[in-house]
VOTORKOL-821093 format. One record per residue: residue number from 1; residue in three letters; x, y, z of N, C-alpha, C in turn. Coordinates in steps of 0.02 Angstrom, whole numbers. Layout:
% VOTORKOL-821093
- NUM|ALA|X|Y|Z|X|Y|Z|X|Y|Z
...
END
This chain:
% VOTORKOL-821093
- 1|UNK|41|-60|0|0|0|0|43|63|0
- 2|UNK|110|54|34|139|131|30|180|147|-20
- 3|UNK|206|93|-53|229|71|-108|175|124|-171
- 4|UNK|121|112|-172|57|105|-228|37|197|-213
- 5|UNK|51|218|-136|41|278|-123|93|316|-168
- 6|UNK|161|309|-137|218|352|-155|220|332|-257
- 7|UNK|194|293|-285|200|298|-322|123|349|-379
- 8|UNK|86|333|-326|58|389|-368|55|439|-360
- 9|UNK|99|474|-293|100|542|-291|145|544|-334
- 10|UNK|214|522|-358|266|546|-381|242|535|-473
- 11|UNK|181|498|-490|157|515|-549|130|585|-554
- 12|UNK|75|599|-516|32|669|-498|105|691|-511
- 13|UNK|150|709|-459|192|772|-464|228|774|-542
- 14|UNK|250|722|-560|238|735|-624|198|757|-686
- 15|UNK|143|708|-658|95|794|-720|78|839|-716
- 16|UNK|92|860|-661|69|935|-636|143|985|-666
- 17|UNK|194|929|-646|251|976|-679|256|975|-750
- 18|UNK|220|951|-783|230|926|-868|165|988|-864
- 19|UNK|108|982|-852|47|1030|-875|103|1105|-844
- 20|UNK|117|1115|-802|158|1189|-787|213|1209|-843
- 21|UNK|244|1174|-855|285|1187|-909|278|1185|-993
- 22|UNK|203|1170|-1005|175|1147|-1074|125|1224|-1064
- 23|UNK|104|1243|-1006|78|1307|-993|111|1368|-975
- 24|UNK|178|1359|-999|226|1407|-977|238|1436|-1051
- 25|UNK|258|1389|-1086|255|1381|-1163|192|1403|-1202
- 26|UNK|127|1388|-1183|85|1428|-1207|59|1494|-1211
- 27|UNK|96|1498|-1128|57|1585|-1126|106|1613|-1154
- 28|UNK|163|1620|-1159|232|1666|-1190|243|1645|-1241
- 29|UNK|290|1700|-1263|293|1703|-1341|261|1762|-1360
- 30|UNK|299|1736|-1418|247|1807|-1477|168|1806|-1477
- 31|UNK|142|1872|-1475|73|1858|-1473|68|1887|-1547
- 32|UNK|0|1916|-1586|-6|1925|-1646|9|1979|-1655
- 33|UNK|44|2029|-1622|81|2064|-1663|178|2054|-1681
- 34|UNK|181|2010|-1668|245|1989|-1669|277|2001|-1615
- 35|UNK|270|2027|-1541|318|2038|-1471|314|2007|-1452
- 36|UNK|357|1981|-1401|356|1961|-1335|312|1959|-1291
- 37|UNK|289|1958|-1273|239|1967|-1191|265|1940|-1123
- 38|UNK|286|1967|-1093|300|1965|-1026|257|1980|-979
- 39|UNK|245|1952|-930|193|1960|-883|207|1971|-808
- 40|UNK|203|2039|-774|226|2035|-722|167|2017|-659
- 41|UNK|172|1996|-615|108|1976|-562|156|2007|-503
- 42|UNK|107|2035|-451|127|2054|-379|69|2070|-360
- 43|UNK|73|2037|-276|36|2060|-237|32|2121|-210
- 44|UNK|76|2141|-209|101|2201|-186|67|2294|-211
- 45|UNK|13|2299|-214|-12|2339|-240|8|2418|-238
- 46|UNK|56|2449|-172|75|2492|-172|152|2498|-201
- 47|UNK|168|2428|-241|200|2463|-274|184|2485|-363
- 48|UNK|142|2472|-371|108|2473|-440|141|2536|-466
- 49|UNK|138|2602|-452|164|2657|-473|218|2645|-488
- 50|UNK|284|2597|-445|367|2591|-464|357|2550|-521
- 51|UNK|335|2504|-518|320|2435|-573|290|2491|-653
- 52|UNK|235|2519|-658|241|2555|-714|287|2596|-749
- 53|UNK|327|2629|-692|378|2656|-725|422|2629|-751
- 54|UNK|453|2568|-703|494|2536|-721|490|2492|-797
- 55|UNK|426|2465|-792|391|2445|-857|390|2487|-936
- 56|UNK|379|2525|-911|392|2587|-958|478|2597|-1003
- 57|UNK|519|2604|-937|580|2596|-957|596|2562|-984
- 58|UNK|583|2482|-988|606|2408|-996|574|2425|-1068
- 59|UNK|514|2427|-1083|479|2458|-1147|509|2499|-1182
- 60|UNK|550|2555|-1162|599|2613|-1217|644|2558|-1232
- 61|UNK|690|2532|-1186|746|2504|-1198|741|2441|-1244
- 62|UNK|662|2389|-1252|656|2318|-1275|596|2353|-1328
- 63|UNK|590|2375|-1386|539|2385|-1409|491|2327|-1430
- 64|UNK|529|2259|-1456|492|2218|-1469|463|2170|-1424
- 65|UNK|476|2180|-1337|455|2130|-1296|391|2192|-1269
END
């Protein structure tokens, strides 16, 4: 039985890591206008104002991402 356990968690953790990385690949990349897309996430909501600017910058300097 623990045998039959550990082996199907260590399947699960495998497809969970195969679907994460087959969905890593989907969302990025070029979208239809030919860029990059990068996606930033934070919880952090007071810093949203630094993050735009900074975004902004990264944008002058990378025109095609």
């Amino acid at each position: 039985m623990n045998k039959t356990i550990k082996l199907v968690t260590g399947v699960l953790a495998f497809l969970i890591l195969i679907a994460v990385t087959v969905s890593m690949f989907l969302t990025s990349g070029p979208n239809l206008n030919g860029k990059t897309v990068i996606q930033l996430f934070s919880t952090k909501t007071e810093n949203a104002a630094t993050y735009k600017e900074l975004i902004k910058a990264f944008e002058k300097k990378y025109p095609s991402i």
